[in-house]
PDB file of N, CA, C and O in Angstrom, chain B, residues numbered from 101:
ATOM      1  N   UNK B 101      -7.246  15.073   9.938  1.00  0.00           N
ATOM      2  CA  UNK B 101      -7.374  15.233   8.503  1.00  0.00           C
ATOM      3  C   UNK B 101      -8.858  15.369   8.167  1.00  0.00           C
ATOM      4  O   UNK B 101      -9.517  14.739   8.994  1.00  0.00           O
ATOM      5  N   UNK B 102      -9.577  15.936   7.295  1.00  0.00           N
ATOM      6  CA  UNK B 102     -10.540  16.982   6.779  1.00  0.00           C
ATOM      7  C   UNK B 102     -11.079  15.524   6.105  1.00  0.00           C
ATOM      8  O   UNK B 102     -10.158  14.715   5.995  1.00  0.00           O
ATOM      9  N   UNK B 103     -12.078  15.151   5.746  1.00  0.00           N
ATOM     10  CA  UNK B 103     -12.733  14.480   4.694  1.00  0.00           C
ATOM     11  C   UNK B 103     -12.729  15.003   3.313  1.00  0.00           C
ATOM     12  O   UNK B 103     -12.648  14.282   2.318  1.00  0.00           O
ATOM     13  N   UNK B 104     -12.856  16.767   3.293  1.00  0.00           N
ATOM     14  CA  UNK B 104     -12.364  17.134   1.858  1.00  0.00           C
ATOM     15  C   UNK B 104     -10.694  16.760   1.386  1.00  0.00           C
ATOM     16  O   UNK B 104     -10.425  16.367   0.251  1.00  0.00           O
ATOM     17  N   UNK B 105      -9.774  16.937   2.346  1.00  0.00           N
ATOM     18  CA  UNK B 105      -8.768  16.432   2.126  1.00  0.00           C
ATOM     19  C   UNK B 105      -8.323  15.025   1.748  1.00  0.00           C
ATOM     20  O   UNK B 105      -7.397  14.732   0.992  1.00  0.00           O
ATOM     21  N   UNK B 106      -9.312  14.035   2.539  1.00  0.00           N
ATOM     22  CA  UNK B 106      -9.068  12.677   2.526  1.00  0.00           C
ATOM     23  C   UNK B 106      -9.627  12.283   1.191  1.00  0.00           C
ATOM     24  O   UNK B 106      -9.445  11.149   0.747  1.00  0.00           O
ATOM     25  N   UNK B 107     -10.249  13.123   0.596  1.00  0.00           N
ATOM     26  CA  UNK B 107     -11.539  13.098  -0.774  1.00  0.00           C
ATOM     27  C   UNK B 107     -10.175  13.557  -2.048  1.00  0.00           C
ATOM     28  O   UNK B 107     -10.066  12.829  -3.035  1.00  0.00           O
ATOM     29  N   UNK B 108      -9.295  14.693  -1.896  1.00  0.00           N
ATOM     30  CA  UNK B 108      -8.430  15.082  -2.732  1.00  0.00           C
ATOM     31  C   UNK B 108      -7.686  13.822  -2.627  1.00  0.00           C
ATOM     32  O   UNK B 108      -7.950  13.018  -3.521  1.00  0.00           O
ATOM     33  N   UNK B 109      -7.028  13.541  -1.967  1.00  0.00           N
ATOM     34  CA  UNK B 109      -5.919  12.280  -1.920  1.00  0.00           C
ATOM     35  C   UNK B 109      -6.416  10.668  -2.628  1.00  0.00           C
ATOM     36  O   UNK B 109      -5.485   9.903  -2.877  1.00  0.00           O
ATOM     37  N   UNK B 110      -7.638  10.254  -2.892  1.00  0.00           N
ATOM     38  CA  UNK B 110      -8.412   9.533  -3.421  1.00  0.00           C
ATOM     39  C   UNK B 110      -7.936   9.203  -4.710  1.00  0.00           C
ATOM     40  O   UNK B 110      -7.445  10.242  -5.150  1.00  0.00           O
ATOM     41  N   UNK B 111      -7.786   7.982  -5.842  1.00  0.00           N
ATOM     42  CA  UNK B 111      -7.980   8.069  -6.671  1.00  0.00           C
ATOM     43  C   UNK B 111      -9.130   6.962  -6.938  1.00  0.00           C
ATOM     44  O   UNK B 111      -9.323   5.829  -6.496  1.00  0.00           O
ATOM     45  N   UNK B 112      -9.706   7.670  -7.720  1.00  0.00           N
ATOM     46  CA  UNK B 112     -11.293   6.664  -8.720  1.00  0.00           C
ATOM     47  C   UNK B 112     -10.603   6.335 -10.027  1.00  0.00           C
ATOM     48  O   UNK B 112     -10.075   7.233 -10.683  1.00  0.00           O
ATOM     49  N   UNK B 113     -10.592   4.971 -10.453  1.00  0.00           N
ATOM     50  CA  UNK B 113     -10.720   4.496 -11.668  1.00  0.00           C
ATOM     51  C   UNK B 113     -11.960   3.673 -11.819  1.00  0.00           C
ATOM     52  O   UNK B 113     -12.357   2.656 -11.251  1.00  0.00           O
ATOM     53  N   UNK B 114     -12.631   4.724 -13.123  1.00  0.00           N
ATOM     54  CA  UNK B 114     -13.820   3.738 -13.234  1.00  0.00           C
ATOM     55  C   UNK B 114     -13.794   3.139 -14.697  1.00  0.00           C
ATOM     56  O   UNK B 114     -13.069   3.447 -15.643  1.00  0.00           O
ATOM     57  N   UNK B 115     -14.779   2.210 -14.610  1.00  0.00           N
ATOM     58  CA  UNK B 115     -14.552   1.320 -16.468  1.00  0.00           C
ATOM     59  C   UNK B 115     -16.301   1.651 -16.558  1.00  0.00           C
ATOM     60  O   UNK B 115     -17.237   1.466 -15.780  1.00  0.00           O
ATOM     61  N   UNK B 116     -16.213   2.042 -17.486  1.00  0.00           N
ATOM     62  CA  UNK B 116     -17.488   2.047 -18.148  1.00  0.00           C
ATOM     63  C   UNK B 116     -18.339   3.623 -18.071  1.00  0.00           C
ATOM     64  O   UNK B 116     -19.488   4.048 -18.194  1.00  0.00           O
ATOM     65  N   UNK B 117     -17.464   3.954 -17.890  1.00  0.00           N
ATOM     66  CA  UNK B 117     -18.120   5.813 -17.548  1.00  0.00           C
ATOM     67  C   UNK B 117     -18.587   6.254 -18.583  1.00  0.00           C
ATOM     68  O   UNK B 117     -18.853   7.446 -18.736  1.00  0.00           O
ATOM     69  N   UNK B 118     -18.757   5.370 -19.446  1.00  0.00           N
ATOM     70  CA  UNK B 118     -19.737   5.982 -20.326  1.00  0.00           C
ATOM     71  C   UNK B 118     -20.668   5.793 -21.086  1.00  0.00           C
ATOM     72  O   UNK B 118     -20.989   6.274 -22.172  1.00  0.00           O
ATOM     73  N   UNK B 119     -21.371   4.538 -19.977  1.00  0.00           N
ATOM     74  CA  UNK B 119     -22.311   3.868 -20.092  1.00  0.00           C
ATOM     75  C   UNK B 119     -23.624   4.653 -19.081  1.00  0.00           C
ATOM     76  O   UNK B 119     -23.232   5.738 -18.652  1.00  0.00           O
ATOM     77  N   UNK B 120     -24.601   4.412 -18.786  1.00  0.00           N
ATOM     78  CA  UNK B 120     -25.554   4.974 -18.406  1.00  0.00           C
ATOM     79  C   UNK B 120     -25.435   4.926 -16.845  1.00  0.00           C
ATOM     80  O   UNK B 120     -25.507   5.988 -16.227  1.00  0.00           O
ATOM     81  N   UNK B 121     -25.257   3.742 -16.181  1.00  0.00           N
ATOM     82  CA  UNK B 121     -24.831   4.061 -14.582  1.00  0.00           C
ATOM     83  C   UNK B 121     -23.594   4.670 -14.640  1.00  0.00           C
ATOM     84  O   UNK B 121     -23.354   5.440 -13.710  1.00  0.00           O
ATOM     85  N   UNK B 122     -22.707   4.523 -15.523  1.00  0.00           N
ATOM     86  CA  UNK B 122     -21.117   4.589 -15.045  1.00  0.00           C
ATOM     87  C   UNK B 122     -21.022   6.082 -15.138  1.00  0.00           C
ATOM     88  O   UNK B 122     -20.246   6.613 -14.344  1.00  0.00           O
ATOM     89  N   UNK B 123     -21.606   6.764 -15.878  1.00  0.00           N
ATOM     90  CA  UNK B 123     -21.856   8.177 -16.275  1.00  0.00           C
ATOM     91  C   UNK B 123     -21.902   9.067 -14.836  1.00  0.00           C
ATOM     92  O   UNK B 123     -21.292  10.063 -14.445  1.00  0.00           O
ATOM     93  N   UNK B 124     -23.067   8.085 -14.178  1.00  0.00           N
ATOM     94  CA  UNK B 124     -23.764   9.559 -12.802  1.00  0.00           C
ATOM     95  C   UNK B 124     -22.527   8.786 -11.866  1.00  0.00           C
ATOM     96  O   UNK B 124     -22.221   9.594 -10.989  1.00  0.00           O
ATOM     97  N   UNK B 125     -21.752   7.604 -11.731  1.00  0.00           N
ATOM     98  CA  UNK B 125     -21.003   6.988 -10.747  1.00  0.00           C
ATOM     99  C   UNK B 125     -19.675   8.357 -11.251  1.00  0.00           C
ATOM    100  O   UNK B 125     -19.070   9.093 -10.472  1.00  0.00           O
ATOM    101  N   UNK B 126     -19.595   8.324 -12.332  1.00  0.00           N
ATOM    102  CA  UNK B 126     -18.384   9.367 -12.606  1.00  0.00           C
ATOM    103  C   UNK B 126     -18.639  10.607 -11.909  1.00  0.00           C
ATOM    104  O   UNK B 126     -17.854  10.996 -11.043  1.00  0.00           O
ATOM    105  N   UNK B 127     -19.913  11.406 -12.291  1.00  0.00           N
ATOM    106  CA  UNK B 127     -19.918  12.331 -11.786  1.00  0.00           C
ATOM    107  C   UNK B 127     -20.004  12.562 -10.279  1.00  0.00           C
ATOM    108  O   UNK B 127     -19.453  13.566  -9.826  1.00  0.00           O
ATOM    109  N   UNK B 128     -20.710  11.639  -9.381  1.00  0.00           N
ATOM    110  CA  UNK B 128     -20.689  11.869  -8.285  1.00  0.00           C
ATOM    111  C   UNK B 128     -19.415  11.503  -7.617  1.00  0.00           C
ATOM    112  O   UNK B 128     -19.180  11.924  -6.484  1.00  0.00           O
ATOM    113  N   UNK B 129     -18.538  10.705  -8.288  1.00  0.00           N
ATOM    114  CA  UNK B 129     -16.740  10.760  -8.143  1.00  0.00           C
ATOM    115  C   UNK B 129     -16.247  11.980  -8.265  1.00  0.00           C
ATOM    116  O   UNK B 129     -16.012  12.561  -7.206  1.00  0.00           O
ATOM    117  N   UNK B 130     -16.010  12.568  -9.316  1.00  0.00           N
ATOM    118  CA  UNK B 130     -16.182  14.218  -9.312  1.00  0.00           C
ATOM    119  C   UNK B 130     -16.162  15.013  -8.184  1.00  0.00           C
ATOM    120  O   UNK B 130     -15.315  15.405  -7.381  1.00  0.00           O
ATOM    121  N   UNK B 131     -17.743  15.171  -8.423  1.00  0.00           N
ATOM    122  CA  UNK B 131     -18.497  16.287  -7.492  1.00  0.00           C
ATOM    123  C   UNK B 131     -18.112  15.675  -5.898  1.00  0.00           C
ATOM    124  O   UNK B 131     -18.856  16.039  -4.988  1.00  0.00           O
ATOM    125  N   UNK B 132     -17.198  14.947  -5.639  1.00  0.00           N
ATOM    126  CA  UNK B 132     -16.985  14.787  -3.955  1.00  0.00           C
ATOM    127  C   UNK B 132     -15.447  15.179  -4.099  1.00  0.00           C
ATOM    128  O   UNK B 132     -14.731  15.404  -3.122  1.00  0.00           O
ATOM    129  N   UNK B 133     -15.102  15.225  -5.158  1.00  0.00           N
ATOM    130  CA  UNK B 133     -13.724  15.874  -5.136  1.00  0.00           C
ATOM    131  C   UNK B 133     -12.578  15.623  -5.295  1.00  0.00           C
ATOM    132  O   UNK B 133     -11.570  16.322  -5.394  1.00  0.00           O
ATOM    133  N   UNK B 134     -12.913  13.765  -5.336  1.00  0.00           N
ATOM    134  CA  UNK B 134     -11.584  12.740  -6.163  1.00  0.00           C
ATOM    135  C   UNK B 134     -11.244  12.849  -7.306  1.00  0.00           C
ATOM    136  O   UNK B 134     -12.032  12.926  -8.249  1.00  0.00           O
ATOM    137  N   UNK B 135      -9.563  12.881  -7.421  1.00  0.00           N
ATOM    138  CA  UNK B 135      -9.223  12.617  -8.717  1.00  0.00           C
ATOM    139  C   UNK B 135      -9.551  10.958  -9.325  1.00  0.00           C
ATOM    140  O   UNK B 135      -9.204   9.821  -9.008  1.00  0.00           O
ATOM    141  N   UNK B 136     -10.388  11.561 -10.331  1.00  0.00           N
ATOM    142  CA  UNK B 136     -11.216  10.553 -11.272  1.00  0.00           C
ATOM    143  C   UNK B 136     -10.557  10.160 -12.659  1.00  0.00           C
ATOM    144  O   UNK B 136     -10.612  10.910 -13.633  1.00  0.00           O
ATOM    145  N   UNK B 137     -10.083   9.226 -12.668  1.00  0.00           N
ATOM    146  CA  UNK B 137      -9.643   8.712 -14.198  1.00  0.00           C
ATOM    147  C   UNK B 137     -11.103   7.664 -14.576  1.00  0.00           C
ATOM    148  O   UNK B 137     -11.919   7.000 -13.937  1.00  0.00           O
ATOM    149  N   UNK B 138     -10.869   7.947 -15.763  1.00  0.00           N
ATOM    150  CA  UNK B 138     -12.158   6.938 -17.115  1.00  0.00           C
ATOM    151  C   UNK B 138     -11.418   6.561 -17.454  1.00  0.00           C
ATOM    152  O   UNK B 138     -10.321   7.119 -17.432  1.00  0.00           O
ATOM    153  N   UNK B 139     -11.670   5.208 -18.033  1.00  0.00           N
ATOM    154  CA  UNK B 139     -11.060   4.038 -18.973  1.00  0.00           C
ATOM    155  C   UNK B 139     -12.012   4.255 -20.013  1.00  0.00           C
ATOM    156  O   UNK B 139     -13.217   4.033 -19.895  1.00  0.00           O
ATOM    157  N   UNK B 140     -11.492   4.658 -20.954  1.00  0.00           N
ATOM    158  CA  UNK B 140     -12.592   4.635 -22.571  1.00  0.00           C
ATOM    159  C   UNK B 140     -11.747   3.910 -23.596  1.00  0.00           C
ATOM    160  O   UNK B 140     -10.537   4.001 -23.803  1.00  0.00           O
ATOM    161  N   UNK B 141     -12.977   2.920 -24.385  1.00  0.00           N
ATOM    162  CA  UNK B 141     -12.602   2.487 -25.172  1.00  0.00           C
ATOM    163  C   UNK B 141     -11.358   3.063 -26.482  1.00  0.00           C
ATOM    164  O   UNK B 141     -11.908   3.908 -27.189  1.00  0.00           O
ATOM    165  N   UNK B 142     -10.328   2.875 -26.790  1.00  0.00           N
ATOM    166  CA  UNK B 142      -9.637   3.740 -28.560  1.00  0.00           C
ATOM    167  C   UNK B 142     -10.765   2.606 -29.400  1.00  0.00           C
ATOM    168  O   UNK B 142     -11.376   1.544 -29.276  1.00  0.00           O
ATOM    169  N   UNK B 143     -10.474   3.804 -30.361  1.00  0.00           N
ATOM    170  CA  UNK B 143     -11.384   3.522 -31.687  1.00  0.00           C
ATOM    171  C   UNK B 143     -12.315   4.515 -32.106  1.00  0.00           C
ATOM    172  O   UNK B 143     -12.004   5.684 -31.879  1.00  0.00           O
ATOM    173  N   UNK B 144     -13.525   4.250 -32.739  1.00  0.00           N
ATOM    174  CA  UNK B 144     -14.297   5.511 -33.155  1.00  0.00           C
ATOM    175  C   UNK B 144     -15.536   5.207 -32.195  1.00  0.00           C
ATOM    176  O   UNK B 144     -16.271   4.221 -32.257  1.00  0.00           O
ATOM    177  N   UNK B 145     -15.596   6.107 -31.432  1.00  0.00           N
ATOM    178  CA  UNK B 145     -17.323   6.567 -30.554  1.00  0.00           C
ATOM    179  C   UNK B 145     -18.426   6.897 -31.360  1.00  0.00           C
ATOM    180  O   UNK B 145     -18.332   7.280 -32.526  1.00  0.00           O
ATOM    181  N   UNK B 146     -19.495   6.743 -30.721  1.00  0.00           N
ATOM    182  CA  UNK B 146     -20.163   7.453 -31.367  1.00  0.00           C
ATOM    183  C   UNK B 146     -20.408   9.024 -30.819  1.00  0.00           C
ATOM    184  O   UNK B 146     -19.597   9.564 -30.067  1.00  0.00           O
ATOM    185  N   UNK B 147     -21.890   9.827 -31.394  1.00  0.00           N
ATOM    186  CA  UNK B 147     -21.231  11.188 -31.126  1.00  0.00           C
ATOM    187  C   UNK B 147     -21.617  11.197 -29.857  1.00  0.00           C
ATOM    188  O   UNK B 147     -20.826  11.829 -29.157  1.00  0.00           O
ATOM    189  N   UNK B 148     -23.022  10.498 -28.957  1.00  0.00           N
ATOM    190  CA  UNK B 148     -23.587  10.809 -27.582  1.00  0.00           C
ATOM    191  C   UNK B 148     -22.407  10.152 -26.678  1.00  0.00           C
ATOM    192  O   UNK B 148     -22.321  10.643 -25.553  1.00  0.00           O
ATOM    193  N   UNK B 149     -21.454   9.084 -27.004  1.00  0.00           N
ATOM    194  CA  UNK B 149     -20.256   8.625 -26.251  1.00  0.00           C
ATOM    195  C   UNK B 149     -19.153  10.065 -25.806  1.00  0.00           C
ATOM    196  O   UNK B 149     -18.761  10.502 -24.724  1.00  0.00           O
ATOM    197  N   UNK B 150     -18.951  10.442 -27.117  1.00  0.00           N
ATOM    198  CA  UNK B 150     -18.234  12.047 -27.034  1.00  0.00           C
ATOM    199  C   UNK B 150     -18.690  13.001 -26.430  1.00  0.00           C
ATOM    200  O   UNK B 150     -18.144  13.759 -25.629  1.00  0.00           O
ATOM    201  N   UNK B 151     -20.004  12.961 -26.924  1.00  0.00           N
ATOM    202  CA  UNK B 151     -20.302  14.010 -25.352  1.00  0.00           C
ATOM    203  C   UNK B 151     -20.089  13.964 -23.922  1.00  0.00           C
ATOM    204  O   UNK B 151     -19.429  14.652 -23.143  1.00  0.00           O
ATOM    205  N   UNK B 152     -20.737  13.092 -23.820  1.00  0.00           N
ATOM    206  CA  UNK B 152     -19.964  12.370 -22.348  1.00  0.00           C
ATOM    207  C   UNK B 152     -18.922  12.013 -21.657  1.00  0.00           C
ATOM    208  O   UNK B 152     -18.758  12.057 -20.437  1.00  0.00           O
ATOM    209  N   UNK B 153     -17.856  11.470 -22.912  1.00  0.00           N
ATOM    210  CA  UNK B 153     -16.266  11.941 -22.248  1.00  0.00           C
ATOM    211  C   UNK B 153     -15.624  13.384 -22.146  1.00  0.00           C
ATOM    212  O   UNK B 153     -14.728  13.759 -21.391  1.00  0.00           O
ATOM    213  N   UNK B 154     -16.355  14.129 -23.155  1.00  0.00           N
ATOM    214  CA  UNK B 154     -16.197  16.037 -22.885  1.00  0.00           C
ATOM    215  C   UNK B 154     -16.651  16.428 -22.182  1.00  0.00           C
ATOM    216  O   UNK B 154     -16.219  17.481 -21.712  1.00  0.00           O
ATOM    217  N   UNK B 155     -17.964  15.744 -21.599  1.00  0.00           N
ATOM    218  CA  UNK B 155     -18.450  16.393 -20.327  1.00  0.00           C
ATOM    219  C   UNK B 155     -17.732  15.686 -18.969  1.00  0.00           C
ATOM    220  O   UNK B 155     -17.696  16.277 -17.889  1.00  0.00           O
ATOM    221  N   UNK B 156     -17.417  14.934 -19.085  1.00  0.00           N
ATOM    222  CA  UNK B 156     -16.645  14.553 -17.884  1.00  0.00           C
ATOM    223  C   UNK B 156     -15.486  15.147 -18.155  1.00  0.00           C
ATOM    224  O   UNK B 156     -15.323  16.000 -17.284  1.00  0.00           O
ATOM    225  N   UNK B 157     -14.488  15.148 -18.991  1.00  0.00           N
ATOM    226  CA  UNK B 157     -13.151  15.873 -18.881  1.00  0.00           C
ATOM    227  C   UNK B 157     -13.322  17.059 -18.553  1.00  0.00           C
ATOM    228  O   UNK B 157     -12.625  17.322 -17.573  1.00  0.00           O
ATOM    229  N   UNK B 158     -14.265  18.404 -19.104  1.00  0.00           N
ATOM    230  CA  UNK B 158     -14.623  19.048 -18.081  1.00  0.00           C
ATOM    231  C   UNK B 158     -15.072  19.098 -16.920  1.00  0.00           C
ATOM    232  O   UNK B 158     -15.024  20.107 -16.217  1.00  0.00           O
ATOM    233  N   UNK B 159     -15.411  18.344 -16.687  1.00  0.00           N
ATOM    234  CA  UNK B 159     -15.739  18.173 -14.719  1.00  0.00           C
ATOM    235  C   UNK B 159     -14.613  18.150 -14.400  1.00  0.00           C
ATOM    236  O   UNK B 159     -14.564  18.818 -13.367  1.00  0.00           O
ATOM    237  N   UNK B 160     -12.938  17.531 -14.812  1.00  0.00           N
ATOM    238  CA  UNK B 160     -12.117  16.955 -14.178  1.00  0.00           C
ATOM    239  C   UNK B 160     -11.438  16.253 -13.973  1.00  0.00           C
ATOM    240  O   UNK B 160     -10.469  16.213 -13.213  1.00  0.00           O
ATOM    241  N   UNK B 161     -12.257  14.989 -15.246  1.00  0.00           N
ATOM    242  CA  UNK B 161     -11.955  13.734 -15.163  1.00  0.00           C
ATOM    243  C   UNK B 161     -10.766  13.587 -16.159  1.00  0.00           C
ATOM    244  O   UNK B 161     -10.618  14.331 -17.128  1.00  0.00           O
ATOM    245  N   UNK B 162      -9.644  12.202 -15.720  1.00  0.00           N
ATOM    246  CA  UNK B 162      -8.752  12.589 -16.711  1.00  0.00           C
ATOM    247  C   UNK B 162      -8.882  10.747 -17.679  1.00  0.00           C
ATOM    248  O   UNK B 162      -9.296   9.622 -17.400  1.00  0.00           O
ATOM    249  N   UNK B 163      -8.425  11.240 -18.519  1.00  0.00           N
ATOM    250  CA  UNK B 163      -9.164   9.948 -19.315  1.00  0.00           C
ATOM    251  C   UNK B 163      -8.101   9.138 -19.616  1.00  0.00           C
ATOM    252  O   UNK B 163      -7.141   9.864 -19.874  1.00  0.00           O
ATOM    253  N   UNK B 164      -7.714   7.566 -19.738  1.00  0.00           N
ATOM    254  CA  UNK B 164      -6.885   7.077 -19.575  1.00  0.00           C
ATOM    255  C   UNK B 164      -7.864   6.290 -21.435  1.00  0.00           C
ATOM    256  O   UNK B 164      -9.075   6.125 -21.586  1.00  0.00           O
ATOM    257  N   UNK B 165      -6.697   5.992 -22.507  1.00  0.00           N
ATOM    258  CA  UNK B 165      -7.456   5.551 -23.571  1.00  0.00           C
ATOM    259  C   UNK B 165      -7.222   4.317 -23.199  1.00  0.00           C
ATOM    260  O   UNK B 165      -7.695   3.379 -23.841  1.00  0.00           O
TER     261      UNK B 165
END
């Protein structure tokens, strides 16, 4: 078995992805090729929080509220 393969089969749950470490820990979850779920707070974000869960859901990430 392939390490890219062993990398698809992976799941990442991270808490805080959208805090300032949890941010680059997301992306480099990502960019190796695991399916990545975020735990984000419900309620109202602010707007630099929103960016950051849009930029991770575009990478891939799937967001758990």
């Amino acid at each position: 078995m392939s390490a890219e393969t062993v990398a698809a089969d992976v799941r990442t749950l991270i808490v805080g992805s959208t805090g300032f470490i949890g941010r680059f820990v997301a992306e480099a979850s990502l960019n190796s090729g695991r399916r990545t779920f975020i735990l984000v707070r419900s309620g109202p974000v602010s707007p630099s929080t929103s960016l950051t869960i849009t930029s991770l859901k575009d990478k891939g990430a799937i967001v758990i509220p």
